[in-house]
C-alpha positions as CSV (number, residue, x, y, z in Angstrom):
1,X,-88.3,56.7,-50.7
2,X,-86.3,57.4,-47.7
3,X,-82.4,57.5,-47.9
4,X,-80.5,55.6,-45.6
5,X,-76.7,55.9,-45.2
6,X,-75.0,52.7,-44.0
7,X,-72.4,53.9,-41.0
8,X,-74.6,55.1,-38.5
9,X,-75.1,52.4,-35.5
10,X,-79.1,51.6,-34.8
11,X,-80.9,54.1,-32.8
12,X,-78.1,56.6,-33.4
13,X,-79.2,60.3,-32.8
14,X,-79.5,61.3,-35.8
15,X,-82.1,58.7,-36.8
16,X,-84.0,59.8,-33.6
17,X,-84.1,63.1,-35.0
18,X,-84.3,62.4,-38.5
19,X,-87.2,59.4,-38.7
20,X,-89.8,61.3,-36.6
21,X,-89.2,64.3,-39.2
22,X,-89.9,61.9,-42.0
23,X,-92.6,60.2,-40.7
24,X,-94.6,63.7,-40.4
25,X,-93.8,64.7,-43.5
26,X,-94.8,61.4,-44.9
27,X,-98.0,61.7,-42.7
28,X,-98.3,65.2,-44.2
29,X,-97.8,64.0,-47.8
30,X,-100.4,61.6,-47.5
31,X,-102.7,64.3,-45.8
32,X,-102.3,66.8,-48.7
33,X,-102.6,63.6,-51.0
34,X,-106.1,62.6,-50.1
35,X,-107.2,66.2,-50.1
36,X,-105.8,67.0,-53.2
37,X,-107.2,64.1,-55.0
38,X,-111.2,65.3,-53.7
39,X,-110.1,68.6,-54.8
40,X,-109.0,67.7,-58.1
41,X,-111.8,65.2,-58.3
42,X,-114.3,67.8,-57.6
43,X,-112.9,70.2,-60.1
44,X,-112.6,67.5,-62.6
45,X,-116.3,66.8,-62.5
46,X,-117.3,70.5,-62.1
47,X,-115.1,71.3,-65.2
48,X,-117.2,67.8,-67.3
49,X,-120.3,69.5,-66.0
50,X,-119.7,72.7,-67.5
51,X,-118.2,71.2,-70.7
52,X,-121.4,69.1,-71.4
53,X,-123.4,72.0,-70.4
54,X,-120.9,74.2,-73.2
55,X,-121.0,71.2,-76.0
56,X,-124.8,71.1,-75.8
57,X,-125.1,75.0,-76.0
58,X,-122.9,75.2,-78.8
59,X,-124.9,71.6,-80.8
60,X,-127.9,73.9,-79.9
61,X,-126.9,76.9,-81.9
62,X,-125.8,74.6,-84.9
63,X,-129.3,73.4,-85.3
64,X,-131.3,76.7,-85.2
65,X,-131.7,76.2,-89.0
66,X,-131.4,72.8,-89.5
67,X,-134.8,70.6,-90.0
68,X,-135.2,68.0,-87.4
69,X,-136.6,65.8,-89.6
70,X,-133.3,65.4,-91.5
71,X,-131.3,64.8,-88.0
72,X,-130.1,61.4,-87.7
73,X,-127.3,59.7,-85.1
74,X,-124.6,60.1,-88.3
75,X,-125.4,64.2,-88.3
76,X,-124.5,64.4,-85.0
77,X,-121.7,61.5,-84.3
78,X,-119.2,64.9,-85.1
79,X,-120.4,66.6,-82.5
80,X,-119.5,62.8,-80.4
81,X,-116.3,62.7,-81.2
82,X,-115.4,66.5,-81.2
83,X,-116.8,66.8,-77.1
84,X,-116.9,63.0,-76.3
85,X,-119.9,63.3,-75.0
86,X,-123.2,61.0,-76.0
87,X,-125.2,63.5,-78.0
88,X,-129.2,62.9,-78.0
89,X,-131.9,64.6,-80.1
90,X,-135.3,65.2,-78.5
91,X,-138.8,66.6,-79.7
92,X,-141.2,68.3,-77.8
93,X,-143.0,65.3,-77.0
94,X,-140.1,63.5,-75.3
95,X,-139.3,61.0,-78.3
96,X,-135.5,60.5,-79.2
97,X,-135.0,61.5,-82.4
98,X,-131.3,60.9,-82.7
99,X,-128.8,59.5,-80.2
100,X,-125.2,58.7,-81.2
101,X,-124.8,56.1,-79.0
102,X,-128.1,53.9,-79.3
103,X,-130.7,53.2,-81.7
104,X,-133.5,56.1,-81.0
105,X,-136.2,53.7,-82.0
106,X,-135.1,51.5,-79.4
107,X,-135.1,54.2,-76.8
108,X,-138.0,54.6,-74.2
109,X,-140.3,58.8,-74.3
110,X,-137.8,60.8,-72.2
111,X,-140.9,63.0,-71.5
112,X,-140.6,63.1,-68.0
113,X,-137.0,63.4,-67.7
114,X,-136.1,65.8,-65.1
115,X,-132.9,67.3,-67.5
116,X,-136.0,67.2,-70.5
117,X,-138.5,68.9,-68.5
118,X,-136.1,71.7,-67.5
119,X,-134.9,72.4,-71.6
120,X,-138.7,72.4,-72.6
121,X,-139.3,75.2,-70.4
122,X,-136.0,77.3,-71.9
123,X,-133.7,76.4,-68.9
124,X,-130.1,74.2,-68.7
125,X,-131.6,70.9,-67.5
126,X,-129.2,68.7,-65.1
127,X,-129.7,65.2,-63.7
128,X,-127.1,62.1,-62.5
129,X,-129.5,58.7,-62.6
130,X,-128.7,55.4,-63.5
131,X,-129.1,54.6,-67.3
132,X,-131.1,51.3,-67.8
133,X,-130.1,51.0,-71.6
134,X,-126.1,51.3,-70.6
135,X,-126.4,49.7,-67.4
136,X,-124.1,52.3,-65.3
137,X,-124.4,55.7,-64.4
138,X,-124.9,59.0,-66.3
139,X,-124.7,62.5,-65.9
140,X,-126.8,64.3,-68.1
141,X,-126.8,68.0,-69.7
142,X,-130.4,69.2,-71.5
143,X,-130.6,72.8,-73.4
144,X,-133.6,74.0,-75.8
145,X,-133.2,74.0,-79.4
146,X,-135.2,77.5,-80.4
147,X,-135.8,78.3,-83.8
148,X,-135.4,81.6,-85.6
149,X,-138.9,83.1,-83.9
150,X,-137.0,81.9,-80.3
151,X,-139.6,79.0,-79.7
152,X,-138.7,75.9,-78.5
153,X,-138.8,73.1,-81.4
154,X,-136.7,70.3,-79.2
155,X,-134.1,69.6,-76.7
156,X,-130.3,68.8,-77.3
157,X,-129.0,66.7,-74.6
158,X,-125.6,65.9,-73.6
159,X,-123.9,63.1,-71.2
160,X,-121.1,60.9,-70.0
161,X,-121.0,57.7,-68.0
162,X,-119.3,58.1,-64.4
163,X,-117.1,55.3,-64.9
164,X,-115.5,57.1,-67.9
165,X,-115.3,60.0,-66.0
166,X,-113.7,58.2,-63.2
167,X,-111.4,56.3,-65.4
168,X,-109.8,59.8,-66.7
169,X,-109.6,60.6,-63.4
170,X,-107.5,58.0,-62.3
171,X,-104.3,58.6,-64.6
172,X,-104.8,61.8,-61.9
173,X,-104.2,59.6,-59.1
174,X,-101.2,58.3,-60.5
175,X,-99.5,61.7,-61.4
176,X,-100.9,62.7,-57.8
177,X,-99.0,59.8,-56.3
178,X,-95.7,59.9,-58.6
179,X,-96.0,63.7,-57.5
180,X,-95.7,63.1,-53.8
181,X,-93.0,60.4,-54.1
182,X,-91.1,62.5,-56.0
183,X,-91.8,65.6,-53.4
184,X,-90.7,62.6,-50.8
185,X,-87.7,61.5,-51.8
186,X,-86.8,65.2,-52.5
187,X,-87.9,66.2,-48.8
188,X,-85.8,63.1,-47.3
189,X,-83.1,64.1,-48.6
190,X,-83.3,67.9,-47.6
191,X,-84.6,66.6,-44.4
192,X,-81.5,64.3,-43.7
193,X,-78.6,67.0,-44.5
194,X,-80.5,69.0,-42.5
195,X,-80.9,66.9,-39.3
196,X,-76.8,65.8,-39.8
197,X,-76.2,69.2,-39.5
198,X,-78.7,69.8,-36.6
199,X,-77.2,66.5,-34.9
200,X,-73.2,66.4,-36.1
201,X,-72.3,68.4,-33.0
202,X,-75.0,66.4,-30.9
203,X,-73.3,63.1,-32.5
204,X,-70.1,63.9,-31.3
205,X,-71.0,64.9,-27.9
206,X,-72.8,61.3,-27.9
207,X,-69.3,60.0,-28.8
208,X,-67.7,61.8,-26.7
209,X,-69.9,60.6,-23.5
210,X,-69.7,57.0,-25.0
211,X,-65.6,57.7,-24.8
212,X,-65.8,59.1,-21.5
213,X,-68.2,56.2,-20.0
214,X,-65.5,53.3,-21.2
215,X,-62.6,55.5,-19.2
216,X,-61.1,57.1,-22.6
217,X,-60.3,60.5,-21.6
218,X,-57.4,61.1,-24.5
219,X,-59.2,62.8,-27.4
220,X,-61.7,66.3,-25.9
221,X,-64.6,67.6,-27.7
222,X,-64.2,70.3,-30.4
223,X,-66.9,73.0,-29.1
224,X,-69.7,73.4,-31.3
225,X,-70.9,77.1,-33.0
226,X,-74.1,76.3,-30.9
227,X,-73.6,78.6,-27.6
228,X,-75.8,76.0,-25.5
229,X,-73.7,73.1,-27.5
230,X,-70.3,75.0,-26.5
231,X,-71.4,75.4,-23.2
232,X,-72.8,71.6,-22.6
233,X,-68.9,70.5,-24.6
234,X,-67.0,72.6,-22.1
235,X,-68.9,71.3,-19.4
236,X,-68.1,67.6,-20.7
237,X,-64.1,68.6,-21.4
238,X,-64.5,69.6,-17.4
239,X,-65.5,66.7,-16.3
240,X,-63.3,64.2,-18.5
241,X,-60.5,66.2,-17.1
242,X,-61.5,65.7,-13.2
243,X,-62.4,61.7,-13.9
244,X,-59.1,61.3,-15.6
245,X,-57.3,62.7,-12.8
246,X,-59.2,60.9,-10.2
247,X,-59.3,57.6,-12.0
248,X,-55.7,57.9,-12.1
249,X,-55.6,58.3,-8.4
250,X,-57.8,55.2,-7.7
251,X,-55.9,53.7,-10.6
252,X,-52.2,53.8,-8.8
253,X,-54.0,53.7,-5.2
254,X,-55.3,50.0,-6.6
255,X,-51.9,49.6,-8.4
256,X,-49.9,49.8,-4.7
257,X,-53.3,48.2,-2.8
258,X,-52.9,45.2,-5.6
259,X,-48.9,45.4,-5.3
260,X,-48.5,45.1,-1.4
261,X,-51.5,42.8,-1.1
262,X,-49.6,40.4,-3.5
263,X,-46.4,40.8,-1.5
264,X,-47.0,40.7,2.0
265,X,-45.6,37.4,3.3
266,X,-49.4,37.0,5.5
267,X,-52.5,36.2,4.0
268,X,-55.6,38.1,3.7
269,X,-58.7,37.2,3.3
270,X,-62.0,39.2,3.9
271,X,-65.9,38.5,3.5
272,X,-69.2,40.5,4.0
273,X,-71.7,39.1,6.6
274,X,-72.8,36.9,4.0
275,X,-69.8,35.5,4.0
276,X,-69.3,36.2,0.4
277,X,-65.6,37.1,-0.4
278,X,-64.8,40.3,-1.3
279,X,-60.7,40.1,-1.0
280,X,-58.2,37.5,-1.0
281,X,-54.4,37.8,-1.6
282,X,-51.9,35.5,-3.5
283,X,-50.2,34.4,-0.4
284,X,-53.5,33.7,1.3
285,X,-54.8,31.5,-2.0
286,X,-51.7,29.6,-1.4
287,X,-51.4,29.2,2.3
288,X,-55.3,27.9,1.7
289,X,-54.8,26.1,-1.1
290,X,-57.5,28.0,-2.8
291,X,-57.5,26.6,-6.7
292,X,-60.5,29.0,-8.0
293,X,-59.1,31.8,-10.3
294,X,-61.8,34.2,-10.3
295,X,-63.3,34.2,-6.3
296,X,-65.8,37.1,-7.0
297,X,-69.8,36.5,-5.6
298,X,-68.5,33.1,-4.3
299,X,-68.8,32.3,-0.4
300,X,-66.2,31.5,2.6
301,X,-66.8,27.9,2.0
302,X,-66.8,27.4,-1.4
303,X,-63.0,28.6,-1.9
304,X,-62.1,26.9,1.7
305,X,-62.5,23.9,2.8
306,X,-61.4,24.1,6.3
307,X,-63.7,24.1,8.5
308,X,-61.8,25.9,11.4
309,X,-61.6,29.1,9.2
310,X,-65.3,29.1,9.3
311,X,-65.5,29.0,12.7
312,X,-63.3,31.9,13.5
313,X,-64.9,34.1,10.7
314,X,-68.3,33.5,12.6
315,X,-67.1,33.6,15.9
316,X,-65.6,37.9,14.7
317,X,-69.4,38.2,12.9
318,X,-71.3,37.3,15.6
319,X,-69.1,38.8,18.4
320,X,-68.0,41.9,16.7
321,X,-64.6,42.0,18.1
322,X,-61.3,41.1,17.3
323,X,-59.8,37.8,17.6
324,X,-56.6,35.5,17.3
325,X,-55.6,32.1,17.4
326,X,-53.4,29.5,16.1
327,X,-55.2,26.4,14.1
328,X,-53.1,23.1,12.8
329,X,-54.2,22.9,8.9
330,X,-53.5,19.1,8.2
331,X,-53.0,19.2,4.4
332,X,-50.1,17.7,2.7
333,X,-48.3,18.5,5.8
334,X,-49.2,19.3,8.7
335,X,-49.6,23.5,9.1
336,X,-49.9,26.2,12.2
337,X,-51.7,28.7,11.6
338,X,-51.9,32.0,13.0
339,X,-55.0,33.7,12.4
340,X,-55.8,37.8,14.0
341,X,-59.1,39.6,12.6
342,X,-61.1,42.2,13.2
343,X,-64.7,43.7,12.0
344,X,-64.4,45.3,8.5
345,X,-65.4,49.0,8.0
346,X,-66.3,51.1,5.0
347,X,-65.9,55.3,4.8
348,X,-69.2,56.1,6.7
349,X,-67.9,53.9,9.5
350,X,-70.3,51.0,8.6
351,X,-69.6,47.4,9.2
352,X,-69.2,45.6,6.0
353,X,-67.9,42.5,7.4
354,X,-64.4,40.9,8.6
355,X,-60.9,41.1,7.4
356,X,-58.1,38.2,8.4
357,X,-54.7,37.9,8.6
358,X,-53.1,34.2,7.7
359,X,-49.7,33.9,8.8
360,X,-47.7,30.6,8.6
361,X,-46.1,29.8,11.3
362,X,-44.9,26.3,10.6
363,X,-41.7,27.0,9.9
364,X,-41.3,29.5,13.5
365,X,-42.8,26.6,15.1
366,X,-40.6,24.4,13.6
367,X,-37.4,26.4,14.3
368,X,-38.5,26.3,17.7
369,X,-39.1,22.8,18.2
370,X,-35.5,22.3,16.6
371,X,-34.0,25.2,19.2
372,X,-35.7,23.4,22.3
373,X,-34.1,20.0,20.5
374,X,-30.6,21.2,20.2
375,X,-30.4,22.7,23.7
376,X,-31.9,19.5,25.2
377,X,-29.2,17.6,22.7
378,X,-26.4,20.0,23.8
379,X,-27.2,19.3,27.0
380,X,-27.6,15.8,27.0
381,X,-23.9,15.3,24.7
382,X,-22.3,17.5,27.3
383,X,-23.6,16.3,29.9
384,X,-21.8,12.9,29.9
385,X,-18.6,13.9,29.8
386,X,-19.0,16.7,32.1
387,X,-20.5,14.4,34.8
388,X,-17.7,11.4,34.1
389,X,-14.8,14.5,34.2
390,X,-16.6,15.9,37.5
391,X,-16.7,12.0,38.9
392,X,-13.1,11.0,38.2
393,X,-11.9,14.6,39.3
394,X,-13.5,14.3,42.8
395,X,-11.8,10.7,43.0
396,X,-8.6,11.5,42.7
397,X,-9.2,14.6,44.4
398,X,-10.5,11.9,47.2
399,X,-7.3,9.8,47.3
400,X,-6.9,8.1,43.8
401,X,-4.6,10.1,43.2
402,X,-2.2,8.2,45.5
403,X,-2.4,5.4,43.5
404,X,-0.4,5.9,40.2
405,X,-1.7,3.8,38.1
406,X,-5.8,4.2,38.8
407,X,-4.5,8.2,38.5
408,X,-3.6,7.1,35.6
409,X,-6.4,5.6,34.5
410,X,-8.3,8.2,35.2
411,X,-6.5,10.7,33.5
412,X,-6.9,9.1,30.3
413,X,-10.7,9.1,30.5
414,X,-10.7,12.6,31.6
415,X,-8.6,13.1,28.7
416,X,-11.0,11.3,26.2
417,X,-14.0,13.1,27.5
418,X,-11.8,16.5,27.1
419,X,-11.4,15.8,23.4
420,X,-15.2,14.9,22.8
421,X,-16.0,18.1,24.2
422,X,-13.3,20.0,22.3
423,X,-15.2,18.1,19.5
424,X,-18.9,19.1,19.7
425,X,-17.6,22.7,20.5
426,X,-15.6,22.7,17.1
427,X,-18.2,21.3,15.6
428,X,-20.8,23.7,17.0
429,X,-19.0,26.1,16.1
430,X,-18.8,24.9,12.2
431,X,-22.0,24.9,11.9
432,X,-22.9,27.8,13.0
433,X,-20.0,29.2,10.8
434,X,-21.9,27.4,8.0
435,X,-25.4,29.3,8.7
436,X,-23.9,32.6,8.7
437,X,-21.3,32.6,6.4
438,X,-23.6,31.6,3.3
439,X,-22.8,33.6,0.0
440,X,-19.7,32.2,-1.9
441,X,-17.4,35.8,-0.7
442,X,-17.7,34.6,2.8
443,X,-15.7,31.3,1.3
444,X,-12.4,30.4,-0.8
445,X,-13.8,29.0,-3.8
446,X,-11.9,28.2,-6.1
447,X,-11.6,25.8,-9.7
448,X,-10.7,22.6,-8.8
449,X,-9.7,19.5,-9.5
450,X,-11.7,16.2,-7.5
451,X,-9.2,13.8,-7.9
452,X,-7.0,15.0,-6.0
453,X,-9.2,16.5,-3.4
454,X,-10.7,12.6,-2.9
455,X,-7.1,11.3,-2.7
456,X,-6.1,13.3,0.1
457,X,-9.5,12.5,2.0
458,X,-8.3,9.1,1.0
459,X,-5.2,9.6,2.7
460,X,-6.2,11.4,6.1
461,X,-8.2,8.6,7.1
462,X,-5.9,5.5,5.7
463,X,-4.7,4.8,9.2
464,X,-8.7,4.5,10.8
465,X,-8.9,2.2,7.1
466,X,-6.0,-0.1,8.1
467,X,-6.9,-0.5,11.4
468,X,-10.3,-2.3,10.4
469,X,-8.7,-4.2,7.2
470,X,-10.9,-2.4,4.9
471,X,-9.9,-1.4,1.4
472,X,-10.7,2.3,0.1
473,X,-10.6,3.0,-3.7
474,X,-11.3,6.2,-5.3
475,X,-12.5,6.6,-9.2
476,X,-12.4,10.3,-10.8
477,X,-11.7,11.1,-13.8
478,X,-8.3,13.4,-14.1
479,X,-10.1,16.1,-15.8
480,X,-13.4,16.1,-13.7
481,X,-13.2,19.7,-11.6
482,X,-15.7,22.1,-10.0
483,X,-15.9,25.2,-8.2
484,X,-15.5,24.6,-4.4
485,X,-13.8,25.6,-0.9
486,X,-11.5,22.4,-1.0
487,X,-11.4,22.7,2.6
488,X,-15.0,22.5,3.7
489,X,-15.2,19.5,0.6
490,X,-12.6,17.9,2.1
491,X,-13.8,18.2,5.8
492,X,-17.9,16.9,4.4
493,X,-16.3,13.8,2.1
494,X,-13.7,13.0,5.8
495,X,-17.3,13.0,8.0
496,X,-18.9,11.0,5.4
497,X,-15.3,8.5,4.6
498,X,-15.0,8.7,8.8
499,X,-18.7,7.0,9.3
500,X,-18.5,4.9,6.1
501,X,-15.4,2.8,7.8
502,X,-16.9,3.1,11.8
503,X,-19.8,1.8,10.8
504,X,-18.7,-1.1,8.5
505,X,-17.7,-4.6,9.4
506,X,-13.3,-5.5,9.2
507,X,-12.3,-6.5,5.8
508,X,-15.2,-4.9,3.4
509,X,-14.9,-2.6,1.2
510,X,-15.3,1.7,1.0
511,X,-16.1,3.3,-2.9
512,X,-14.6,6.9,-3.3
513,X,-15.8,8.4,-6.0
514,X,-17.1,11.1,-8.7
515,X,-18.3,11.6,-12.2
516,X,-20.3,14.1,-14.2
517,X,-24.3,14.4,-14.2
518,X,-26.3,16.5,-16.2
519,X,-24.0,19.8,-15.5
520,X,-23.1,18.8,-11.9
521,X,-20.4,17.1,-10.1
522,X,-21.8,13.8,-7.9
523,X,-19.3,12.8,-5.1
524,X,-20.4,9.4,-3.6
525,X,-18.9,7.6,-0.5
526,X,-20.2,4.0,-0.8
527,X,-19.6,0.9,2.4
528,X,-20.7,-2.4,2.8
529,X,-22.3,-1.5,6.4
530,X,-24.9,-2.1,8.3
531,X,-27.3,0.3,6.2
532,X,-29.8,2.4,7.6
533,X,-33.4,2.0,7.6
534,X,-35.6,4.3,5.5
535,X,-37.5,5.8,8.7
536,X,-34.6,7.5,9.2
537,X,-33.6,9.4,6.3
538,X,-36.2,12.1,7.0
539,X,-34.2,13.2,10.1
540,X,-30.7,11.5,9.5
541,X,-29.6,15.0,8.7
542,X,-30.9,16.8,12.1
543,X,-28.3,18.4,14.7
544,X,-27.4,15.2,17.2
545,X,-29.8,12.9,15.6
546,X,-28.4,8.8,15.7
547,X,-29.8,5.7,14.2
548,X,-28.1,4.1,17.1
549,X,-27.3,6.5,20.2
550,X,-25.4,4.4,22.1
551,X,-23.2,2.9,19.4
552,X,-22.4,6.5,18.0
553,X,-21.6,7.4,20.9
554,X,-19.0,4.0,21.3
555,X,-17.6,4.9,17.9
556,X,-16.8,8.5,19.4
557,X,-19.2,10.3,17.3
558,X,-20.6,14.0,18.2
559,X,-23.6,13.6,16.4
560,X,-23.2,16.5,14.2
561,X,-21.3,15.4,11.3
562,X,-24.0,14.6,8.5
563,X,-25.9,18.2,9.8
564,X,-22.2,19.8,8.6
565,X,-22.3,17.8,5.7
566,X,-25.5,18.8,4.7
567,X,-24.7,22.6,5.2
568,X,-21.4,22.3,3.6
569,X,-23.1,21.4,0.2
570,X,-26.0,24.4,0.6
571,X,-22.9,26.6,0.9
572,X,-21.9,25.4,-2.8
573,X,-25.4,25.5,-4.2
574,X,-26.0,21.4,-4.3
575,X,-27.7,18.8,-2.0
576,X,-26.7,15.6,-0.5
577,X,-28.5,12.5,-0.8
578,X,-28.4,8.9,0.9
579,X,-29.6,5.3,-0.4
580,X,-29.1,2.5,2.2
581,X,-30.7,-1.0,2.6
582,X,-30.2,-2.7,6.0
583,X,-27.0,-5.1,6.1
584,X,-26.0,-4.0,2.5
585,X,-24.5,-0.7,2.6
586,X,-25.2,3.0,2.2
587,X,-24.1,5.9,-0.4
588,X,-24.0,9.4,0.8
589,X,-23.9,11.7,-2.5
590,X,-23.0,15.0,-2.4
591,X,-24.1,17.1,-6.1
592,X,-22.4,20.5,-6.5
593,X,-22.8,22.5,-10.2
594,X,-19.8,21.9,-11.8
């Protein structure tokens, strides 16, 4: 049988070199096989013909002198078992005389048997027939017996059955077939060391390849003794060496591609004319709110659902030229937009479909919309006591200022409208000090203690406290302390202590305070006022903005003091918050790291 090692992979070389060899020697076994068993079968009855003829010869010669009448099957049952051939005596006349196999009385004249005939007549008689007494098939041998004068006296006759003779032939087959599997197994294995020698170096170029297809360029191929082999390795090593170099081109050209795809700030996005998406960057996913991980073979509107998008990707496919425009997304919260794209081309200068840039823009617009705000606020806060200074100046410029006390008079609210423009300037200019000067080195931060920093707030605006009756208490703990510009702290907790008594009722009552919270220090400045209503804490932070305009502006306010506040704590890394109810009260809480 066949040998077959385990560790080589199905339909391996070597099997496709080494089974078709088998199989034709297998086919050639079976060949020689079947012609060596008619060969042998021939010879085998060729040699039983000429020993029957031989055994009869020699019986013959024994009976020259012997009396026929004295013959019986027991005289010649040696001759039987010497040639194992059925011996049978015959007279001239065709009677049996003897047989050592049957009874001769019980055997039919063989007169006119052609083997019987032929003896009579002095020649070797042959015949194959079919043997009614034994029921199967006989080959039969006939030679005269002569006595001493040379005459023919009888015929000696010798045979075998065919199934006798076909039964020692088949212990032949067996050896035949032992034979051949033997020569088989023998061959196989010759046949397989010689095809893994014929197909080791073949094997490893396969390898090699296989290597080579998968991007593994590391490990080259030994050349084989084989000149074609060596030349075919070479060729191989060659090529490894130019796709590793090139691969490692594409490979860092994809690297920086990948790298500033993922960091521009704009989104890109870009679809065949199917529409089916061939590239889309992080920034893009997110501006989008794409949630599909893997976007490969799926369409424009599958992985966005907004249906302006589709329209401006059409409107560049069908058009062909490049476009722009600014959309309003209306997600979570509201979005602009700016969109610019243009037709997609490959190397051969083939469209392949449309490429667009996403840029958010909310926050430009945004920034905008607060610019145009705070030049219309500016305006409007300096406008007032610009047009009151102008109006009192050109009446006393007009006589009042004849009059000593309306001169007077007027003075003083010149004066007044002096200081609240000296105060939105100062202001202004704080905050604009706040948004440049943000890193902690443009600062005087320092360790400090709160308690003392809330006690002196305490004490700038006692006077403003007494005035309205109302009671201010501070609570800190002596050894509470953070890292802080004491001045700017001081200057957001005096806006926040300033509002806290203008805007409560006489006789109530102002919280101070500060503790520790999950690693940061909370500052609170709590009234009994008139609270603020929830619609406004969204903008109650903005440049100028006022729950009530014309009461901040009664109290004397600028407008700008919880915008400071709220840049003050950005400066020290913390936010401020604000919980009010209407007619109860409001707390303003500044958290700083602590």
């Amino acid at each position: 049988m066949p040998i077959v090692p385990t560790g080589y992979a199905k339909g391996n070389i070597l099997w496709k070199i080494y089974y078709p060899y088998l199989l034709f020697i297998l086919l050639a076994l079976i060949l020689f096989g079947i012609f060596a068993s008619r060969v042998f079968k021939d010879l085998y009855y060729e040699q039983t013909d000429r020993n029957l003829e031989s055994e009869a010869y020699l019986i013959s010669l024994h009976l020259i002198d012997v009396k026929l009448d004295s013959l019986n099957a027991a005289s010649l049952n040696i001759y039987d078992k010497q040639s194992g051939a059925r011996v049978t005596l015959i007279d001239t006349t065709g009677k049996v005389i003897a047989d050592t196999r049957e009874s001769a009385a019980a055997m039919e004249n063989h007169s006119k048997r052609p083997e019987f005939i032929d003896a009579l007549s002095g020649k070797t008689g042959f015949d194959k027939r079919y043997s009614h007494t034994k029921q199967t098939y006989y080959l039969y041998y006939a030679v005269p017996v002569f006595n001493r004068e040379g005459r023919v006296r009888a015929a000696l006759r010798t045979s075998v059955d065919i199934d006798t003779i076909e039964a020692n032939f088949s212990s032949t087959y067996y050896t035949v077939i032992l034979i051949g599997l033997g020569v088989l197994l023998l061959v196989s294995i010759i046949a397989l060391f010689a095809s893994k020698n014929i197909t080791k170096p073949l094997v490893e170029l396969e390898k090699a390849a296989e290597r080579f297809s998968i991007g593994d360029f590391k490990e080259k191929i030994y050349p084989p003794k084989n000149k074609n082999l060596r030349s075919f390795a070479e060729s191989l090593n060659s090529m490894a060496q130019q796709l590793d170099e090139k691969l490692s081109i594409i490979g860092e050209q994809k690297n920086i591609q990948q790298a500033v795809l993922k960091s521009m700030k704009g989104g890109v996005l870009a679809v065949d004319y199917d529409e089916k998406v061939l590239l889309v960057n992080k920034t893009a996913k997110e501006i989008l709110l794409v949630t599909a991980e893997n976007v490969n073979d799926k369409t424009l509107q599958e992985i966005v659902r907004i249906s302006e998008i589709h329209k401006f990707f059409k409107k560049i496919i069908n058009e062909g030229n490049p476009q722009e425009a600014e959309i309003i997304v209306q997600q979570e919260s509201d979005k602009v937009l700016q969109l610019s794209g243009t037709v997609l081309y490959d190397q051969s200068n083939n469209r392949i479909g449309v490429l667009v840039v996403i840029n958010d823009i909310s926050d430009l617009k945004h920034l905008d919309n607060l610019k145009r705000d705070l030049v219309a606020n500016v305006s409007h806060e300096l406008k007032t006591p610009i047009t009151a200074i102008k109006g009192f100046v050109e009446t006393l410029r007009e006589g009042g200022i004849d009059d000593s006390k309306k001169a007077s008079r007027f003075l003083d609210i010149i004066y007044r409208h002096t200081e609240r423009l000296n105060a939105i300037v100062e202001e202004l200019l704080t905050l604009s000090r706040l948004e440049q000067e943000n890193t902690e080195k443009d600062f005087n931060f320092e360790e400090q203690k709160l308690k003392p920093v809330l006690k002196s707030v305490e004490e700038n605006y006692e006077f403003e406290a007494k005035e309205k009756e109302i009671e201010v208490s501070v609570k800190c703990d002596d050894k509470l302390s953070a890292r802080v510009d004491r001045l700017l702290i001081e200057q957001a907790l005096g806006n926040l202590l300033d509002n806290a008594i203008k805007y409560s009722e006489k006789k109530t009552k102002v919280r101070l305070r500060a503790y520790s919270e999950n690693g940061f220090a909370v500052i609170e400045v709590e009234d009994e006022g008139l609270g603020i209503a929830k619609e406004h804490f969204p903008r109650l932070f903005e440049r100028f903005y006022r729950v009530e305009k014309s009461r901040s502006r009664d109290e004397g306010g600028t407008g700008l003091g919880l915008s400071i506040v709220k840049h003050i704590a950005q400066v020290h890394s913390g936010t401020v918050e604000v919980e009010s109810e209407i007619n109860k009260g409001s707390i303003f809480r500044i958290k700083i790291p602590a």
